[in-house]
N, C-alpha and C positions, 0 to 999 in steps of 0.2 A: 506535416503530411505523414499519415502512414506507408511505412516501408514494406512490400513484399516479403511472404516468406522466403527462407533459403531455402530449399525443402531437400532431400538425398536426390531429387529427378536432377535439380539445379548442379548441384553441386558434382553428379556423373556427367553431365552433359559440358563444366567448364572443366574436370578433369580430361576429359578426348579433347577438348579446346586446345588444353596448355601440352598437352602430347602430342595433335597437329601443329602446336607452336615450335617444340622442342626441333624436330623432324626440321623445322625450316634455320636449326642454327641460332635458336633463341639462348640466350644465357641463363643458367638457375638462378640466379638472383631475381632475374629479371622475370620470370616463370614464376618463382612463388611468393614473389608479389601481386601477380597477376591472379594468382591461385585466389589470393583471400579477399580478393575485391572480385563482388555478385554481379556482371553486367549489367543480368536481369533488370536489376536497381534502377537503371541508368533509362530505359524502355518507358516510353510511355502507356505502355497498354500490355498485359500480360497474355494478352493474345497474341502476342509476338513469341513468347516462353522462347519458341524452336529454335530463332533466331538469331537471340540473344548471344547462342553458342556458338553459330557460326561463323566463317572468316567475312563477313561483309561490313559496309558500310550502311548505317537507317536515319531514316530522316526521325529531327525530334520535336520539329517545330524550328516557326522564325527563320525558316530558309537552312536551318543548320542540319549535321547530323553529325552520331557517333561516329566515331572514326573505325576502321578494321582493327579489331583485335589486334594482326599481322604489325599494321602501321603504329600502334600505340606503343607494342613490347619495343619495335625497330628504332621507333627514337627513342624510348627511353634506355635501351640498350647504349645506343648513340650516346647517351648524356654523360654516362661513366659518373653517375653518383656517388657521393661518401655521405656517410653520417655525418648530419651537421650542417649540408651543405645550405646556401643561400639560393633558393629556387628563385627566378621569376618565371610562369607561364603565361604568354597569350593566348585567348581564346580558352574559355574553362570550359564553354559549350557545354556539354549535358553531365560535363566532370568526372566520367569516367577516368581521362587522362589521368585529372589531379588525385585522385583516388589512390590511384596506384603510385604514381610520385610519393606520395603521403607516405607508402609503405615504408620508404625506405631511410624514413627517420630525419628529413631534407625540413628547413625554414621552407615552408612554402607561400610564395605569394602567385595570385593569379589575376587576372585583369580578363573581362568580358562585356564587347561593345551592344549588345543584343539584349537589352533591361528586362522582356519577358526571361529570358532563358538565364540571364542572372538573377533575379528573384524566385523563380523555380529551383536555381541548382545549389544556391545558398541554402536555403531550407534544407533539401536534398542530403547537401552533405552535413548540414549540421546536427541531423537525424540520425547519420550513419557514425557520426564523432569524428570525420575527418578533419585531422588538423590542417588550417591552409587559412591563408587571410584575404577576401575576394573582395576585388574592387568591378565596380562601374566605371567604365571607361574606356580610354582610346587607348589599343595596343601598340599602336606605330611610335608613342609617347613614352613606352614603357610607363614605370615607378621608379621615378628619382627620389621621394622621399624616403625609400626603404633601399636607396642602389648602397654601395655597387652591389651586384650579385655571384655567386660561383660559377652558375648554371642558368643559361635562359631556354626555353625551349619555346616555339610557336608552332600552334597546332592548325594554323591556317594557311594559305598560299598566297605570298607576298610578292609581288611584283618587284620587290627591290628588298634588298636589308638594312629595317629602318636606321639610321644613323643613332637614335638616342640609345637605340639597346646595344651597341659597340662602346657609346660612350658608359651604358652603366654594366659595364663587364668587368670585372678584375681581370688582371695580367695576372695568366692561366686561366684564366675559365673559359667557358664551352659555351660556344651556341648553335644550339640543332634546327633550320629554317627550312619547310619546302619553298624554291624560289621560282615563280614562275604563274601563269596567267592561264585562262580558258582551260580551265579544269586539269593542268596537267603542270606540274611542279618536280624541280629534281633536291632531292635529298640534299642541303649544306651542311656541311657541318665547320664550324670555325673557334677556329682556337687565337686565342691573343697572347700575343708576345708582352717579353720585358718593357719593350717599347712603345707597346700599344698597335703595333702592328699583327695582320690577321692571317694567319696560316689556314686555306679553305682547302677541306676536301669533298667532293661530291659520290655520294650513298645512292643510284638510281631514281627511279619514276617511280612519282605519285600522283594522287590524285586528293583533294582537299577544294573544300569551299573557299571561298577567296578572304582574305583577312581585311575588316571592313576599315574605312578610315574613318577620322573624327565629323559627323555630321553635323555637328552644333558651332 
């Protein structure tokens, strides 16, 4: 598939972006990651251009949509990445998320239950060269053949925290989950003990499409 130009319009418009980011207590790491990944990209129709910079959420198809800019930098801020680290994410959806994860030099693996918007966003990213390894499939399941992992993030709203992605977390690592139903979800975040036990702290309200289960 052909990529969108970047063009200087582009690229003024996600610099006010990452300056209405900074302003809300974004992190520089987390900002100039944000910086070199084009939204635009991520938009199904360039008659959006406007949009693409603003703080919202768009639908991309298949019921989904990008997420807010705002909400994208916050968990991954949330995630407290290193180089190196062993991603898993749920829900790749239009891959903007994994994009920017990608920056920061992280194993990345992603899982997406929605086969139009995983064969869309594979392409997608493989156009752009981001490195990330994308699976078809059920996020509630995780990837056990690639566990454990550093880092899980899910970009969906889960009515519960599936048990398999606790069980493929290493003792210390992170998982960043909106938890909650009917379009309103509050920010977890969970860290595991030596013991396998989870230390949770709660980040405020969101809002996120619901994270699908296995239909097969």
């Amino acid at each position: 598939m052909m990529l969108f130009a970047d063009t200087f319009k582009h690229k003024g418009l996600r610099n006010r972006m990452i300056d209405e980011l900074a302003e809300k207590g974004i992190d520089k790491r987390v900002l100039e990651a944000m910086r070199e990944v084009p939204r635009h990209q991520f938009f199904p129709d360039q008659a959006f251009l406007e949009k693409a910079y603003q703080d919202i959420a768009f639908r991309i198809g298949a019921g989904q949509t990008i997420s807010h800019p705002s909400t994208v930098a916050k968990q991954t801020q949330l995630l407290e990445l290193q180089k190196g680290d062993k991603v898993l994410e749920i829900g790749t959806g239009s891959g903007y998320q994994t994009a920017v994860l990608a920056q920061f030099g992280v194993k990345l693996f992603s899982i997406e239950r929605q086969h139009e918007l995983f064969t869309r966003t594979k392409k997608l990213l493989e156009e752009m060269n981001v490195k990330a390894r994308l699976f078809f499939g059920d996020g509630y399941a995780g990837q056990s053949s690639f566990a454990p992992f550093n880092k899980i993030i899910v970009t969906a709203g889960a009515p519960f925290i599936p048990p398999a992605l606790i069980e493929q977390l290493v003792p210390g690592g992170r998982i960043v989950i909106p938890v909650g139903s009917d379009g309103k979800q509050v920010m977890h975040v969970l860290d595991k003990q030596a013991d396998g036990t989870m230390i949770e702290q709660l980040h405020g309200e969101f809002s996120f499409v619901p994270l699908l289960e296995d239909r097969n």
